[in-house]
C-alpha positions as CSV (number, residue, x, y, z in Angstrom):
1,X,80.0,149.9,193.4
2,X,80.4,151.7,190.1
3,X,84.0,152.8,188.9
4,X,84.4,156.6,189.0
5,X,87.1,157.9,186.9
6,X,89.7,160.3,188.9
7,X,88.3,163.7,187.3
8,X,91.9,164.9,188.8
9,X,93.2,162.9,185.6
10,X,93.2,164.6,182.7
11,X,95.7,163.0,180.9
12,X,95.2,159.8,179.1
13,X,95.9,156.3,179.9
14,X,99.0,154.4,178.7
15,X,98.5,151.3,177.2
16,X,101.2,149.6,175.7
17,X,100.5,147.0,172.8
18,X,103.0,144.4,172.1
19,X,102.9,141.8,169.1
20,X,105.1,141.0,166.5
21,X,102.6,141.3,163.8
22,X,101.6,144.8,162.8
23,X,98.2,143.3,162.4
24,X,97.4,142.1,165.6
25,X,98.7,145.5,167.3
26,X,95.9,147.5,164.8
27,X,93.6,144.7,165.7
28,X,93.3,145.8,169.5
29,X,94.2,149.3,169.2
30,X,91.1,149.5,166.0
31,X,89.2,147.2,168.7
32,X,89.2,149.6,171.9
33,X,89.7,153.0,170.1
34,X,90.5,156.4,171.7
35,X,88.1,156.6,174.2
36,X,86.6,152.7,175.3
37,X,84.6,153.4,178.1
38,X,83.2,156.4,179.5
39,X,84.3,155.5,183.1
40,X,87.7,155.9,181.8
41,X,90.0,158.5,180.6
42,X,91.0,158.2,176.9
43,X,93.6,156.0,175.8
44,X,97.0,156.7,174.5
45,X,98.6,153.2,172.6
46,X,102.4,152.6,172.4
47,X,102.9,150.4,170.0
48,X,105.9,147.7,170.2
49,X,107.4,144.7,168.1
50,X,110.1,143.5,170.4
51,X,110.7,142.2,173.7
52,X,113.0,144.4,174.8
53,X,111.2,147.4,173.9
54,X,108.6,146.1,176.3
55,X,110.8,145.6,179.4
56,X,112.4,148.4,178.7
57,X,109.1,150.5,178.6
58,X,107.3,148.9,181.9
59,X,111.0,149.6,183.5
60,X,110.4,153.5,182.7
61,X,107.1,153.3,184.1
62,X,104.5,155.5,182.6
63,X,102.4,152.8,181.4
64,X,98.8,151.8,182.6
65,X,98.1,148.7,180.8
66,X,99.7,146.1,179.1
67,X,98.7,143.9,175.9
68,X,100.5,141.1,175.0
69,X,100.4,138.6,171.9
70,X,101.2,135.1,173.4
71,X,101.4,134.3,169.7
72,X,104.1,136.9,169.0
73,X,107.9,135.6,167.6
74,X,110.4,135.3,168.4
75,X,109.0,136.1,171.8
76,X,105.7,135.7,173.2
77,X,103.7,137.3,175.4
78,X,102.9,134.6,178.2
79,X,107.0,134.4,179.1
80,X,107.0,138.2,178.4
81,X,104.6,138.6,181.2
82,X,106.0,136.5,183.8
83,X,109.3,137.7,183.3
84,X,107.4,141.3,183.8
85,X,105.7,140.6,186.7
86,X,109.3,139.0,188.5
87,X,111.1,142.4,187.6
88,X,108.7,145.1,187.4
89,X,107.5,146.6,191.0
90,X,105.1,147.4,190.6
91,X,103.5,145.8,187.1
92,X,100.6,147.7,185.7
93,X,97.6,144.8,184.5
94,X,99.1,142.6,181.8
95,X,96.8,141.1,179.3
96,X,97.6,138.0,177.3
97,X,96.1,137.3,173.6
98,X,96.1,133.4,173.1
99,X,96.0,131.5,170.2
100,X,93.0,129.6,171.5
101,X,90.6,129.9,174.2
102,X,91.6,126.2,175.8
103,X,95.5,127.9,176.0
104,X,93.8,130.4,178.6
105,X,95.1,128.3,181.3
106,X,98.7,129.9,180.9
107,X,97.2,133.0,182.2
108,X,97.8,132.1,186.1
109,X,101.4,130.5,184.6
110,X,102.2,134.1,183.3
111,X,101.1,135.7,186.2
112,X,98.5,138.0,183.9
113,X,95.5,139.1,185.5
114,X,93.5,138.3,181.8
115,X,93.4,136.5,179.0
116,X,91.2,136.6,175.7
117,X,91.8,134.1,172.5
118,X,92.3,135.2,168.6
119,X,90.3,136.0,166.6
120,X,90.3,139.4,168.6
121,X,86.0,140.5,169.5
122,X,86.1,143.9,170.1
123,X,83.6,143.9,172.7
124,X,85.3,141.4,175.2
125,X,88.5,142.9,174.7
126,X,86.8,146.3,176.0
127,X,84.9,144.8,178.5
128,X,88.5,142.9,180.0
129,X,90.4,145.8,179.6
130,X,87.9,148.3,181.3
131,X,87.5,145.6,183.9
132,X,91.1,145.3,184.3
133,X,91.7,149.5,184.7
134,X,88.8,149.9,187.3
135,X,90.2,146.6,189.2
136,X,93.4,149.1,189.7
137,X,91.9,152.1,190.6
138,X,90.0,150.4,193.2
139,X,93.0,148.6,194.8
């Protein structure tokens, strides 16, 4: 069955992108763009560089989908999401960037519900993410 966006929503999605590497964060955010699929609503990108501005953002709420860098320092993204998804109820879709495809195995450790390797492709990071957002709306 085909996703149909809620038409009711005309604001945009929250996604929050988390690396420490100003690089990365462009990366996905130049990757998906405003407006990634046409099932969805656009996307609105919080960028962050720390841990604790992550928790402290997901604890607000607000936010629709998460990105994180597992490669990120001091802190990465893998322990970042399983500390999320102990404290955070409920926890929007995490995404994890690995440094490799073999490291996607530390997906189900994190608790994530996806996981794509560096170098970033544009075109599976869209396809995960818009997977991920219709896998919410339907649950």
């Amino acid at each position: 069955m085909p996703f149909v966006a809620d038409s009711a929503r005309s604001t945009p999605l929250r996604v929050l992108v988390y690396s420490s590497d100003a690089d990365t964060r462009h990366q996905v955010i130049s990757g998906l763009g405003t407006h990634p699929h046409p099932e969805l609503p656009a996307f609105e990108y919080l960028e962050v560089a720390t841990a604790a501005v992550v928790i402290a953002q997901l604890d607000a709420g607000g936010i629709d989908l998460a990105i994180l860098d597992g490669e990120a320092a001091p802190a990465g993204g893998l322990g970042i999401a399983k500390q999320l998804k102990d404290e955070i109820h409920p926890c929007p879709p995490l995404l994890v960037l690995t440094g490799r495809a073999d490291d996607a195995w530390l997906t189900s450790w994190s608790r994530a519900e996806a996981a794509i390797s560096h170098p970033i492709d544009p075109i599976r990071l869209t396809e995960t993410v818009a997977g991920l957002l219709r896998s919410r709306s339907d649950a």
